[in-house]
N, CA, C and O atoms as a GROMACS GRO file, in nm:
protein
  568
    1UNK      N    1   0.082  -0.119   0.000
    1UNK     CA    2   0.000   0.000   0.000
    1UNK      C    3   0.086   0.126   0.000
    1UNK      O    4   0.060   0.210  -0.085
    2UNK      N    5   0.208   0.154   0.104
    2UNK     CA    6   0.267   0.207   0.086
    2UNK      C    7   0.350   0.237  -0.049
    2UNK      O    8   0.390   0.352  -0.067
    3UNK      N    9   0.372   0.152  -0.131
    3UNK     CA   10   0.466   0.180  -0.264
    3UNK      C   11   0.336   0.229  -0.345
    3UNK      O   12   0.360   0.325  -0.418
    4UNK      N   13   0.208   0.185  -0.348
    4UNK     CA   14   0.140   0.222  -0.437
    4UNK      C   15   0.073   0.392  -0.407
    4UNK      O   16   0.005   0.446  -0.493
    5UNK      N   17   0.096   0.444  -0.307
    5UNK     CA   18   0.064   0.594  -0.221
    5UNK      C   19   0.223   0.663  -0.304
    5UNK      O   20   0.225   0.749  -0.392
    6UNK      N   21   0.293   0.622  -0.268
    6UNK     CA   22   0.426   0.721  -0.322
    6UNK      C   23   0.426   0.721  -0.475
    6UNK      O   24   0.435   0.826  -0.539
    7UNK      N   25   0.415   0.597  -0.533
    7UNK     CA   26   0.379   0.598  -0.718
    7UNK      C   27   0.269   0.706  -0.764
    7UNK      O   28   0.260   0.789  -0.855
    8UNK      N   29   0.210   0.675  -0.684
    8UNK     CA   30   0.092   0.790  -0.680
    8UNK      C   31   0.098   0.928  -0.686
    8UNK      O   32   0.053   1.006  -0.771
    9UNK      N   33   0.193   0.959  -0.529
    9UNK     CA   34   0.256   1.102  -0.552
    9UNK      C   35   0.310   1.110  -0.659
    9UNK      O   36   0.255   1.155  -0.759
   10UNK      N   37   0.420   1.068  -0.654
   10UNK     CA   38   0.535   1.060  -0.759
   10UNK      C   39   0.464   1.102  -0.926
   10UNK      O   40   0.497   1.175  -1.020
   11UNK      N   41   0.341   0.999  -0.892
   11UNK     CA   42   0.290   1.031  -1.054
   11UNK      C   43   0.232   1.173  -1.103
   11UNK      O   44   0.249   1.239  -1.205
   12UNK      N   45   0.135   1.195  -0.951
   12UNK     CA   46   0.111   1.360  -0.926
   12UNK      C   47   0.186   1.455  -0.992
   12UNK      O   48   0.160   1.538  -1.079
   13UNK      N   49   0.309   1.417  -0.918
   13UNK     CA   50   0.401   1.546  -0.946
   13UNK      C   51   0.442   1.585  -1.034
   13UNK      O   52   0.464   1.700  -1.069
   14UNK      N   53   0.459   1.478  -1.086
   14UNK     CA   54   0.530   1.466  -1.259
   14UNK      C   55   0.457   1.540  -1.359
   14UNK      O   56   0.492   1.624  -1.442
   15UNK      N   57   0.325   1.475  -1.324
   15UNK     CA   58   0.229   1.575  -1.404
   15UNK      C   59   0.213   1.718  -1.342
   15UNK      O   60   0.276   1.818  -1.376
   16UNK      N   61   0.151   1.713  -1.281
   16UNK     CA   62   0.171   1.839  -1.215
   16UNK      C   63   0.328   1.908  -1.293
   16UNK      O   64   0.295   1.975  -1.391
   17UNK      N   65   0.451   1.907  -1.277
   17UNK     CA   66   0.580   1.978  -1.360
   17UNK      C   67   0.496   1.977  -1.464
   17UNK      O   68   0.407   2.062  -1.468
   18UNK      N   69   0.510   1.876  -1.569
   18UNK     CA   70   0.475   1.893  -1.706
   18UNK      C   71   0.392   1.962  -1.693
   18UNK      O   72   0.441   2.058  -1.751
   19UNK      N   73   0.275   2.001  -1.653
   19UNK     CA   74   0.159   2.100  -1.706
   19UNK      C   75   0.213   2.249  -1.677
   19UNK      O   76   0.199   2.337  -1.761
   20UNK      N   77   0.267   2.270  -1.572
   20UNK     CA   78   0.318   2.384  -1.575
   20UNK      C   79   0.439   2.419  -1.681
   20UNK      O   80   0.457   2.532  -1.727
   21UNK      N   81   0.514   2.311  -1.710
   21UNK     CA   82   0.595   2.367  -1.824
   21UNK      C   83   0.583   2.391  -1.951
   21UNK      O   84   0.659   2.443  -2.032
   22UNK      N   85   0.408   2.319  -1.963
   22UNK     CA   86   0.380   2.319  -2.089
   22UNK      C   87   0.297   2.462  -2.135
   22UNK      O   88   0.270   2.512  -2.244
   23UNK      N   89   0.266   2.507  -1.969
   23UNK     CA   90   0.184   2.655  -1.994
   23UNK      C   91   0.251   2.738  -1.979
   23UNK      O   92   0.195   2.846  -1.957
   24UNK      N   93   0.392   2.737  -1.983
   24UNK     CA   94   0.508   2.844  -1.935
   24UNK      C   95   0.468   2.927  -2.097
   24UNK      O   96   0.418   2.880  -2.199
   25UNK      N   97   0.522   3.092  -2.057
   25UNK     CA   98   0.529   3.119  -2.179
   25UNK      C   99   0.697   3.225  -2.185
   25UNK      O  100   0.712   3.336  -2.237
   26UNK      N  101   0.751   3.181  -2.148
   26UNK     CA  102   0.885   3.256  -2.142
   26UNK      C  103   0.962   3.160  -2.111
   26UNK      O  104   0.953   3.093  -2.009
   27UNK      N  105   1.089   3.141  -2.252
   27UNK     CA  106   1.171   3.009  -2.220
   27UNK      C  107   1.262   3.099  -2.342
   27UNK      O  108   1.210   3.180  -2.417
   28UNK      N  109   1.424   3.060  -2.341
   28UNK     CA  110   1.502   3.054  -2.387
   28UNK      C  111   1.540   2.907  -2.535
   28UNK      O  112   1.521   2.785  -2.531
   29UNK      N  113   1.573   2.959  -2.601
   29UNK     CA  114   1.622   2.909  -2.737
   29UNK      C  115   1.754   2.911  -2.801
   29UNK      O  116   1.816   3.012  -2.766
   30UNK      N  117   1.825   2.827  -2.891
   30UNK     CA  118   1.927   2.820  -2.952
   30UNK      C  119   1.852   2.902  -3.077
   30UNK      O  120   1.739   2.861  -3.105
   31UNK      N  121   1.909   3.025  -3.161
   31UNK     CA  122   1.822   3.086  -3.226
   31UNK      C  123   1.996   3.119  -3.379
   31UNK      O  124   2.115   3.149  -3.366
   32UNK      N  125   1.938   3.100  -3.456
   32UNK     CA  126   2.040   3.164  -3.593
   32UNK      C  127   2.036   3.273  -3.661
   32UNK      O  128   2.006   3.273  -3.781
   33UNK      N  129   2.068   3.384  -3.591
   33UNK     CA  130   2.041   3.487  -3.598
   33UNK      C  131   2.130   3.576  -3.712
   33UNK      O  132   2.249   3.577  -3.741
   34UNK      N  133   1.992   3.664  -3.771
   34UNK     CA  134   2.078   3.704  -3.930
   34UNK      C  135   2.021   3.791  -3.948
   34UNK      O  136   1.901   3.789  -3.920
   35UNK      N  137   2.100   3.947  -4.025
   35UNK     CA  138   2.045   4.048  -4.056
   35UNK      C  139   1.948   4.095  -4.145
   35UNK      O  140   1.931   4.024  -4.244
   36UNK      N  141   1.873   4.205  -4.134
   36UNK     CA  142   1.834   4.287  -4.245
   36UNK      C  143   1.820   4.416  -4.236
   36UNK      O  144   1.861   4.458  -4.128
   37UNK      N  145   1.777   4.500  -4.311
   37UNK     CA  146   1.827   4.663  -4.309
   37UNK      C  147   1.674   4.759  -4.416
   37UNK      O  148   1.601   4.708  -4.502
   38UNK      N  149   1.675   4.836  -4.389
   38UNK     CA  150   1.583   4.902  -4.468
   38UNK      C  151   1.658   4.927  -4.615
   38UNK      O  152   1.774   4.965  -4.627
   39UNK      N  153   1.587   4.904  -4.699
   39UNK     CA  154   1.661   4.927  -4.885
   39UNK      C  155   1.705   4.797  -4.908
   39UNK      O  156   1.714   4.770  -5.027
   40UNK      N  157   1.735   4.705  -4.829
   40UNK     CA  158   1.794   4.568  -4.906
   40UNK      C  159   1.630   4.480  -4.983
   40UNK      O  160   1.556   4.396  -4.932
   41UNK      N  161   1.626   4.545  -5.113
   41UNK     CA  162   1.530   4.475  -5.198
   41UNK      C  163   1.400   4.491  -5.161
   41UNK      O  164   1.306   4.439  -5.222
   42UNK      N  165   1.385   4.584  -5.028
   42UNK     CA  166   1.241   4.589  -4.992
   42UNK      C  167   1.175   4.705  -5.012
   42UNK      O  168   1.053   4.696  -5.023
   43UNK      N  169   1.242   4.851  -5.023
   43UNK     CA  170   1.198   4.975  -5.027
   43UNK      C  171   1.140   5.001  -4.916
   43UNK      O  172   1.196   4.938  -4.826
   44UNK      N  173   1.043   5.071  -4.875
   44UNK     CA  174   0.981   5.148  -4.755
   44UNK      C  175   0.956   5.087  -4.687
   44UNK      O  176   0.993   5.108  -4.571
   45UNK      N  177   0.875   4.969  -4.721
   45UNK     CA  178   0.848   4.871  -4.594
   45UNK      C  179   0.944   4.773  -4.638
   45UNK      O  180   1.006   4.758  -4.743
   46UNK      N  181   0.939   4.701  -4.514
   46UNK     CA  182   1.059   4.582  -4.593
   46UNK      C  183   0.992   4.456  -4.514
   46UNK      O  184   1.044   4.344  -4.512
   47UNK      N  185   0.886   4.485  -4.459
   47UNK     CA  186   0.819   4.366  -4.411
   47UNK      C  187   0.706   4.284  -4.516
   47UNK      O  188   0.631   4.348  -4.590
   48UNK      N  189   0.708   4.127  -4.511
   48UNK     CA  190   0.579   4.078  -4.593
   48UNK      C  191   0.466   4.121  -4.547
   48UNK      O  192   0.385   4.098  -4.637
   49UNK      N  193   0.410   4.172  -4.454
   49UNK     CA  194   0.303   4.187  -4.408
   49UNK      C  195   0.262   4.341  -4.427
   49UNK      O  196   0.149   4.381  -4.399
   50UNK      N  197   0.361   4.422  -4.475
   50UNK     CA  198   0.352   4.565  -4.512
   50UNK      C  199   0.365   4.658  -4.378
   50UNK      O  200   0.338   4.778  -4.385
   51UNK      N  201   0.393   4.616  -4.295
   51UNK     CA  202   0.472   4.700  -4.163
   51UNK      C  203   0.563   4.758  -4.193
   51UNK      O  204   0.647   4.708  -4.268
   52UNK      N  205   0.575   4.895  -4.137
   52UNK     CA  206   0.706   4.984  -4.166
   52UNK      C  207   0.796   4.917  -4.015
   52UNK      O  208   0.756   4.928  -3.899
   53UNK      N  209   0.913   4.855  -4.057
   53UNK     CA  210   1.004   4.784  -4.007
   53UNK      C  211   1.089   4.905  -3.919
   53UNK      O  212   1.122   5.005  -3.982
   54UNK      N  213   1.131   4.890  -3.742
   54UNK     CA  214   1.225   4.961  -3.685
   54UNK      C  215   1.264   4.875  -3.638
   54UNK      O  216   1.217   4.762  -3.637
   55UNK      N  217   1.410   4.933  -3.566
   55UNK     CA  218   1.540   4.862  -3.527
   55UNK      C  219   1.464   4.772  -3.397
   55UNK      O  220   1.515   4.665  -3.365
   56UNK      N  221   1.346   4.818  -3.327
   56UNK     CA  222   1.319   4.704  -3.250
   56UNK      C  223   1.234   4.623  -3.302
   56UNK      O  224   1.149   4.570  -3.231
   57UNK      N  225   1.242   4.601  -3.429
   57UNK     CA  226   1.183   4.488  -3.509
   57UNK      C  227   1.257   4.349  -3.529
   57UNK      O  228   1.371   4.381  -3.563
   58UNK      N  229   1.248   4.195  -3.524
   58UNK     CA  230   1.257   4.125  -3.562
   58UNK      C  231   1.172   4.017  -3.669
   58UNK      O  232   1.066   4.075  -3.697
   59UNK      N  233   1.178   3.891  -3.733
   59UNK     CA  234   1.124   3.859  -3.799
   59UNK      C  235   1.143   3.726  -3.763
   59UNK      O  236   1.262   3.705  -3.742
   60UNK      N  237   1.075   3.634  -3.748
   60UNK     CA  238   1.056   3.511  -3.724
   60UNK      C  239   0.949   3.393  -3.728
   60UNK      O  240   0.831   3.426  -3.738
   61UNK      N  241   0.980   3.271  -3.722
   61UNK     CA  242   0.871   3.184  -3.723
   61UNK      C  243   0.755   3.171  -3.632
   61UNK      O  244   0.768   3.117  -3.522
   62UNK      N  245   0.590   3.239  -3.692
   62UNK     CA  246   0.536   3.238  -3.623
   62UNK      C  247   0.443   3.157  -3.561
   62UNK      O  248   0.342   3.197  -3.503
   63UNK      N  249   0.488   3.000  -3.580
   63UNK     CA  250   0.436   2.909  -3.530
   63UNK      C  251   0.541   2.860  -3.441
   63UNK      O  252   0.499   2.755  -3.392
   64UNK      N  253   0.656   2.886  -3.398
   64UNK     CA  254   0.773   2.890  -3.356
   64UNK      C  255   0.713   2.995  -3.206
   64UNK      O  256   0.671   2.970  -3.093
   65UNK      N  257   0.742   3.126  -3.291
   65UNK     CA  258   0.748   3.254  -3.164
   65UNK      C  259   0.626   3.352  -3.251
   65UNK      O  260   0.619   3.417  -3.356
   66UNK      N  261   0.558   3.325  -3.160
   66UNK     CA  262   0.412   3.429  -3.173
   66UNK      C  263   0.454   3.558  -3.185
   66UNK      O  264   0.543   3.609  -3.116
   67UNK      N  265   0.379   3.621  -3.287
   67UNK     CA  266   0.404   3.772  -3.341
   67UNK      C  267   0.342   3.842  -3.183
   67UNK      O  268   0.243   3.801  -3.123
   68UNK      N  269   0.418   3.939  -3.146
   68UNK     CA  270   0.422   4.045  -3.064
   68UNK      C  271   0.514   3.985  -2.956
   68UNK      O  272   0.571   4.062  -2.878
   69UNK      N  273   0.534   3.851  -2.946
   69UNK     CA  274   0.652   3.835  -2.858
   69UNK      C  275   0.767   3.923  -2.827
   69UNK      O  276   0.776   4.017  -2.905
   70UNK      N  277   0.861   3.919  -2.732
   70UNK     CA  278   0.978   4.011  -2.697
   70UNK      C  279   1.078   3.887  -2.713
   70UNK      O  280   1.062   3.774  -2.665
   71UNK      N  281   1.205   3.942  -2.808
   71UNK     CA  282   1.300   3.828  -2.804
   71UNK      C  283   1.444   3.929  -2.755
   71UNK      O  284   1.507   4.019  -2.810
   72UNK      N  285   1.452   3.863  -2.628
   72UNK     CA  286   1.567   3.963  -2.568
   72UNK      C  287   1.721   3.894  -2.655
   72UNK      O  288   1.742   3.774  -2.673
   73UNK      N  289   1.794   3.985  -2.690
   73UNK     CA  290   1.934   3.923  -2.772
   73UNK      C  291   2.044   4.016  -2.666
   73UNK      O  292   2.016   4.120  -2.606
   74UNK      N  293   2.163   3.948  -2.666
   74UNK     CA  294   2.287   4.027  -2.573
   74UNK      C  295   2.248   4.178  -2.565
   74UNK      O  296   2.264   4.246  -2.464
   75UNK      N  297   2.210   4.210  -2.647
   75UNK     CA  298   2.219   4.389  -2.589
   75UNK      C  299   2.090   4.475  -2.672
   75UNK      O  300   2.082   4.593  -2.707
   76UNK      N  301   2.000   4.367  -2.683
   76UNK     CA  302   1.848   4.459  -2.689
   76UNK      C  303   1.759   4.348  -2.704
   76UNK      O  304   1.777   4.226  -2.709
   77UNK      N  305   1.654   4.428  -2.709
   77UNK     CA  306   1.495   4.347  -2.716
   77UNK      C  307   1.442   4.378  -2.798
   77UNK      O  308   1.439   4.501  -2.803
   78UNK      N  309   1.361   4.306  -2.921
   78UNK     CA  310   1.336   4.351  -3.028
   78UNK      C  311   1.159   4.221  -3.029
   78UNK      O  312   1.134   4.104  -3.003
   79UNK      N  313   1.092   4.337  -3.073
   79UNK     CA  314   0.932   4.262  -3.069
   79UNK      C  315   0.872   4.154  -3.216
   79UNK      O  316   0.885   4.200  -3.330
   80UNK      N  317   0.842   4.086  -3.206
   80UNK     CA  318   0.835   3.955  -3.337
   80UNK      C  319   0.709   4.060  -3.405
   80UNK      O  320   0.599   4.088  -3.356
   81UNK      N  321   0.775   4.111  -3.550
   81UNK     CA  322   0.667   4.128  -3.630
   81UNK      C  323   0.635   4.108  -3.746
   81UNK      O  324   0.537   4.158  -3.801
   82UNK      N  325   0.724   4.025  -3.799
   82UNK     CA  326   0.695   3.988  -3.938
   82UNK      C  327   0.758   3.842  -3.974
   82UNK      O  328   0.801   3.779  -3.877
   83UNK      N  329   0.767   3.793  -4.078
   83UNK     CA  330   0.833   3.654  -4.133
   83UNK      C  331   0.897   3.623  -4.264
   83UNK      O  332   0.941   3.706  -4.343
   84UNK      N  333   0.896   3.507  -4.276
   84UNK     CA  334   0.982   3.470  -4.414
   84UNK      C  335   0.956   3.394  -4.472
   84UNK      O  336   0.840   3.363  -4.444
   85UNK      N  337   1.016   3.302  -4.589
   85UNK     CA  338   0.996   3.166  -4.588
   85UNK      C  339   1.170   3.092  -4.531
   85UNK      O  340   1.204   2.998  -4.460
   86UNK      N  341   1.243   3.201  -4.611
   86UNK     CA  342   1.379   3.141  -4.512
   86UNK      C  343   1.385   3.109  -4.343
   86UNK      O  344   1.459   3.034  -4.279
   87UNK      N  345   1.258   3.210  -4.297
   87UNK     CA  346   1.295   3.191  -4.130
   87UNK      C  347   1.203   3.028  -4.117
   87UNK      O  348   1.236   2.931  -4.048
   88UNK      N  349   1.097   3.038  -4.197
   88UNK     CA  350   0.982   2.920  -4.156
   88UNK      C  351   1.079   2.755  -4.182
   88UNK      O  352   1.048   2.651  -4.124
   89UNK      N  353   1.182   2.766  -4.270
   89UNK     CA  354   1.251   2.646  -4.333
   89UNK      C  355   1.380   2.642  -4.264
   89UNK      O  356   1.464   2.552  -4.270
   90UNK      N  357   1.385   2.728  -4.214
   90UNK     CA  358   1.515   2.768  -4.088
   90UNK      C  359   1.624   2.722  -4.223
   90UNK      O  360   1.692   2.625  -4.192
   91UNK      N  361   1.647   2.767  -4.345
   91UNK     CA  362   1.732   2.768  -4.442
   91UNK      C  363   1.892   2.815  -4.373
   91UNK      O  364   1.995   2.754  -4.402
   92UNK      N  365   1.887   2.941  -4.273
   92UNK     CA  366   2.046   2.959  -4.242
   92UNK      C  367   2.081   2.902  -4.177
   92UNK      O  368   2.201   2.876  -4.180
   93UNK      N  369   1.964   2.821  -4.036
   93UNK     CA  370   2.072   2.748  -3.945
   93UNK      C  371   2.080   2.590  -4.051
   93UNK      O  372   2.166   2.523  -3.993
   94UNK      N  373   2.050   2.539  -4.124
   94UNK     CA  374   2.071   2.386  -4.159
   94UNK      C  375   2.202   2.459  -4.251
   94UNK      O  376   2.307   2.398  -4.230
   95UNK      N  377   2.215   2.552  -4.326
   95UNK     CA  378   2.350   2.591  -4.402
   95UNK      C  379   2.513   2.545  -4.318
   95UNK      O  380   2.600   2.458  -4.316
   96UNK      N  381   2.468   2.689  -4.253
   96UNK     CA  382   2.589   2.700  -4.167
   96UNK      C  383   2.642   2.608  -4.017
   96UNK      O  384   2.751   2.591  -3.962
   97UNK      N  385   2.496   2.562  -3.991
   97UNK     CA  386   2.484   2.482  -3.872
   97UNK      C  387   2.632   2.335  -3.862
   97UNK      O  388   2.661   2.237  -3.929
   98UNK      N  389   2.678   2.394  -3.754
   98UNK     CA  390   2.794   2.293  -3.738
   98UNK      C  391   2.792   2.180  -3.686
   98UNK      O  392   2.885   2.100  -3.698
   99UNK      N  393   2.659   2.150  -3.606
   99UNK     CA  394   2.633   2.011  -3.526
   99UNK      C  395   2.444   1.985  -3.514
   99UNK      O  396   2.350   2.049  -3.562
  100UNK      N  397   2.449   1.889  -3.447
  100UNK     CA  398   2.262   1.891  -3.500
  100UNK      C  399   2.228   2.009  -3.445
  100UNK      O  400   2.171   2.095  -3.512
  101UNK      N  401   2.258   2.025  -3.314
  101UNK     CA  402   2.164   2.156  -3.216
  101UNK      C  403   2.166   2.288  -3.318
  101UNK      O  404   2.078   2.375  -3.315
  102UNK      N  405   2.270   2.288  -3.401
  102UNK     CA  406   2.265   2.410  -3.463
  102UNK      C  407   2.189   2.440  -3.590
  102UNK      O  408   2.129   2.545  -3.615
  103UNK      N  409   2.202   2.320  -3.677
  103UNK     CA  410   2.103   2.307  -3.795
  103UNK      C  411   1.974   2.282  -3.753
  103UNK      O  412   1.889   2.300  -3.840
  104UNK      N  413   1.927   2.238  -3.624
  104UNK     CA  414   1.801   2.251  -3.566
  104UNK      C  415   1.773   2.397  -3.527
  104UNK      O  416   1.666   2.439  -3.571
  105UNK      N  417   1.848   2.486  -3.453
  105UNK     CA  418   1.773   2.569  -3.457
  105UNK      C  419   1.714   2.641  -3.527
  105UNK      O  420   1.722   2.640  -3.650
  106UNK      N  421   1.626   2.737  -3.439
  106UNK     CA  422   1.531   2.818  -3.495
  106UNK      C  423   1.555   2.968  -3.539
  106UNK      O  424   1.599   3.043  -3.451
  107UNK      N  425   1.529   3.026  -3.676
  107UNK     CA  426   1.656   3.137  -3.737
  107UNK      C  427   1.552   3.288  -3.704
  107UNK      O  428   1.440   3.306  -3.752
  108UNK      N  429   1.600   3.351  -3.644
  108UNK     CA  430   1.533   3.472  -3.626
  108UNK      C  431   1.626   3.583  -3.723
  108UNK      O  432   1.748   3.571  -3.733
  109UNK      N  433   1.558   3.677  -3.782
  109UNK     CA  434   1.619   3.806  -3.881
  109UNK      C  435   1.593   3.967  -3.804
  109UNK      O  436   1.493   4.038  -3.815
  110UNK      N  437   1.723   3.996  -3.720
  110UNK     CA  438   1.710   4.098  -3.719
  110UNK      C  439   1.662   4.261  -3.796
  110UNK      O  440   1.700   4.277  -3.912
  111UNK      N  441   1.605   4.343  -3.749
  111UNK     CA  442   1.602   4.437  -3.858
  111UNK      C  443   1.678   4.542  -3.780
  111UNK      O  444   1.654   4.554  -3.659
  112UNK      N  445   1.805   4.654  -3.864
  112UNK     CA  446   1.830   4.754  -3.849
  112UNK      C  447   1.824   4.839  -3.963
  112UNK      O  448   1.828   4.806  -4.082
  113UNK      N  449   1.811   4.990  -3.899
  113UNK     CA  450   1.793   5.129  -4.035
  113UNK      C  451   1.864   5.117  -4.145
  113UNK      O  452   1.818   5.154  -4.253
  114UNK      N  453   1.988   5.062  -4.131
  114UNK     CA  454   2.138   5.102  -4.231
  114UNK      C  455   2.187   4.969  -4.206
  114UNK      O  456   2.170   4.907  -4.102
  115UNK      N  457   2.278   4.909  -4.352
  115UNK     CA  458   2.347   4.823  -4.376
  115UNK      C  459   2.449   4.797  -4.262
  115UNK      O  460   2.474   4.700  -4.191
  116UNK      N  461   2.520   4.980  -4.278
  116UNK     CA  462   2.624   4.951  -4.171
  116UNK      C  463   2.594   4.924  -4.052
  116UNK      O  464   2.686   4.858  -4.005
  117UNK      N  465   2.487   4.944  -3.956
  117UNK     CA  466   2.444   4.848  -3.820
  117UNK      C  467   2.396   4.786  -3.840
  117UNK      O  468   2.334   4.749  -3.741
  118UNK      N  469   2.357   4.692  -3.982
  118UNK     CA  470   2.310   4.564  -3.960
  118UNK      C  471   2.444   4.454  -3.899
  118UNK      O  472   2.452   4.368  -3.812
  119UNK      N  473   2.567   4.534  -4.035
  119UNK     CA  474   2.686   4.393  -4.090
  119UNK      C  475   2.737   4.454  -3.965
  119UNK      O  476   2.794   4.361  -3.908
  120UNK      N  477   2.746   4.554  -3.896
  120UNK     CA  478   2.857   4.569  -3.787
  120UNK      C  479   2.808   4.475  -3.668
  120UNK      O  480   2.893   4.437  -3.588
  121UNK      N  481   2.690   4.439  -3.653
  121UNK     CA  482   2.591   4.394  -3.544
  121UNK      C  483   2.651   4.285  -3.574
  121UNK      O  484   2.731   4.258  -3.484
  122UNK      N  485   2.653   4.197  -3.668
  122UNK     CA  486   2.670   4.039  -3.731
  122UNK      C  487   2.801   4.039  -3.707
  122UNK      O  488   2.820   3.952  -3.623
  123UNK      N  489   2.872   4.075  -3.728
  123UNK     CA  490   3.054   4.082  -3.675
  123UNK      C  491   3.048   4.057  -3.550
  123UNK      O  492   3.052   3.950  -3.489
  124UNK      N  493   3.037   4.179  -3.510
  124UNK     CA  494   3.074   4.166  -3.338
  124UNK      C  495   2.976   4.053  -3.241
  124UNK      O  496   2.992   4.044  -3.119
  125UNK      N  497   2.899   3.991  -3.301
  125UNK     CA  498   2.781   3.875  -3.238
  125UNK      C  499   2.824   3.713  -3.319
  125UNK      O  500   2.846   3.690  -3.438
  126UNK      N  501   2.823   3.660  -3.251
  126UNK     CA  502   2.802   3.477  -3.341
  126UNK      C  503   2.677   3.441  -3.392
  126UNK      O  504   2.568   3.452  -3.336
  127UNK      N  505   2.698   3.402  -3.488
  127UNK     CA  506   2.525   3.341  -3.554
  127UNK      C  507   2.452   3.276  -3.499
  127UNK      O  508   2.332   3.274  -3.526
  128UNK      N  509   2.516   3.190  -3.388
  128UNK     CA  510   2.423   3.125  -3.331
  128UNK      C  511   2.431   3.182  -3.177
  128UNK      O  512   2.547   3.208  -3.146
  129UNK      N  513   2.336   3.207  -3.075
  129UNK     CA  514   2.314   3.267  -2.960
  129UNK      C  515   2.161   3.202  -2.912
  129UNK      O  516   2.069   3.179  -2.990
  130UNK      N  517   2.157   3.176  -2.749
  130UNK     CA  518   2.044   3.151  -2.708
  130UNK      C  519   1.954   3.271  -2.694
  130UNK      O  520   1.995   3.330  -2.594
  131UNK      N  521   1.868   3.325  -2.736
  131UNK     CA  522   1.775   3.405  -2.715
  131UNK      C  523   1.659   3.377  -2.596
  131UNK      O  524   1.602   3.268  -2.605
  132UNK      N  525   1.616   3.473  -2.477
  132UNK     CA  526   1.490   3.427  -2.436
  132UNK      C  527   1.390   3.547  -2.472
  132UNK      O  528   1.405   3.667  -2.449
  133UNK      N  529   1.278   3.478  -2.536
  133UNK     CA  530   1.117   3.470  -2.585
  133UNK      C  531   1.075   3.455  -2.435
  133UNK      O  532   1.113   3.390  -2.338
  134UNK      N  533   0.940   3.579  -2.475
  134UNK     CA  534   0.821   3.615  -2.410
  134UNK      C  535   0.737   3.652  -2.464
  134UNK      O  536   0.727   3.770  -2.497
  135UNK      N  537   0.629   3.540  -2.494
  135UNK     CA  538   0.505   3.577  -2.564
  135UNK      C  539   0.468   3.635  -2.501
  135UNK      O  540   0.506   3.651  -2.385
  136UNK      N  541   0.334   3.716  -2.584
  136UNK     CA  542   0.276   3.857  -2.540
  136UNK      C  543   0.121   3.806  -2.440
  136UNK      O  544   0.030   3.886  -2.419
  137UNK      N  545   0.119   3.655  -2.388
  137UNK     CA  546   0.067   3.650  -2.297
  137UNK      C  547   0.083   3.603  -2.141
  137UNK      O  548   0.005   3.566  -2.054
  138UNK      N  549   0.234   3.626  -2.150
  138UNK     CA  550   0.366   3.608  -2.056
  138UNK      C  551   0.340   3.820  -2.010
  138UNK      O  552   0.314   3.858  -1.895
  139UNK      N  553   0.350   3.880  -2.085
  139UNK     CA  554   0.308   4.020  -2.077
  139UNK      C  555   0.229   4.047  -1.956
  139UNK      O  556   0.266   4.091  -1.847
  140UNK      N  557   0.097   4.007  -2.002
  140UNK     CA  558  -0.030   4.046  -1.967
  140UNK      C  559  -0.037   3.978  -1.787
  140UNK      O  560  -0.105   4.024  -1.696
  141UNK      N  561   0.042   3.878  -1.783
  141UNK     CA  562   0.067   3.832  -1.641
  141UNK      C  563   0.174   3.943  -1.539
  141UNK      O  564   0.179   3.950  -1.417
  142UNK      N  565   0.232   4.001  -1.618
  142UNK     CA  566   0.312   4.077  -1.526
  142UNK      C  567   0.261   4.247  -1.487
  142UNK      O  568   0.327   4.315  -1.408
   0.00000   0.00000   0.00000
């Protein structure tokens, strides 16, 4: 009786973790992170969705990371508002990706004003970086 009371807990709990981790909405990612700039082939807007694109703009998979999310990177936070088909096929991390974790991850596209803080951003950063995501109903809790 006793082993079957602790299996019991035990089983509780387990579930109990999993459900809470499955309703978490703020978690960290291995992310392949790659530029873009206003004028590279897009003109005024440079988003598919016809959003005028700013530097706290990113672009990503939005079955991945829900549009209005916050994706904090080493030295800013930039809000999910647009996409690709390169980000949806994660095309840069399976390229460049050096081991599975890396061709698995998930490729987010920065946006900056000017070429030159896009490529200077991509220099001084590695392509691949963990990012942590906060969907925008991770928000509404705080």
């Amino acid at each position: 009786m006793k082993r079957l009371i602790t299996a019991a807990g035990l089983a509780i709990g387990l579930v109990s973790l999993f459900a809470c981790q499955s309703f978490t909405s703020e978690h960290s990612t291995l992310a392949r992170v790659t530029v873009d700039w206003r004028g590279d082939g897009s003109g005024d807007h440079a988003s598919s969705n016809g959003a005028r694109l700013r530097e706290s703009h990113c672009a990503v998979d939005p079955k991945k990371i829900p549009y209005g999310s916050k994706v904090a990177f080493p030295n800013a936070t930039c809000v999910a508002v647009d996409t690709g088909s390169d980000l949806v096929n994660r095309k840069a991390a399976r390229l460049c990706g050096r081991n599975a974790a890396e061709r698995n991850a998930i490729v987010i596209d920065r946006f900056f004003e000017t070429k030159q803080k896009a490529l200077a951003w991509a220099k001084a950063h590695p392509h691949f970086m963990v990012v942590q995501v906060r969907t925008p109903d991770t928000e509404a809790a705080y």
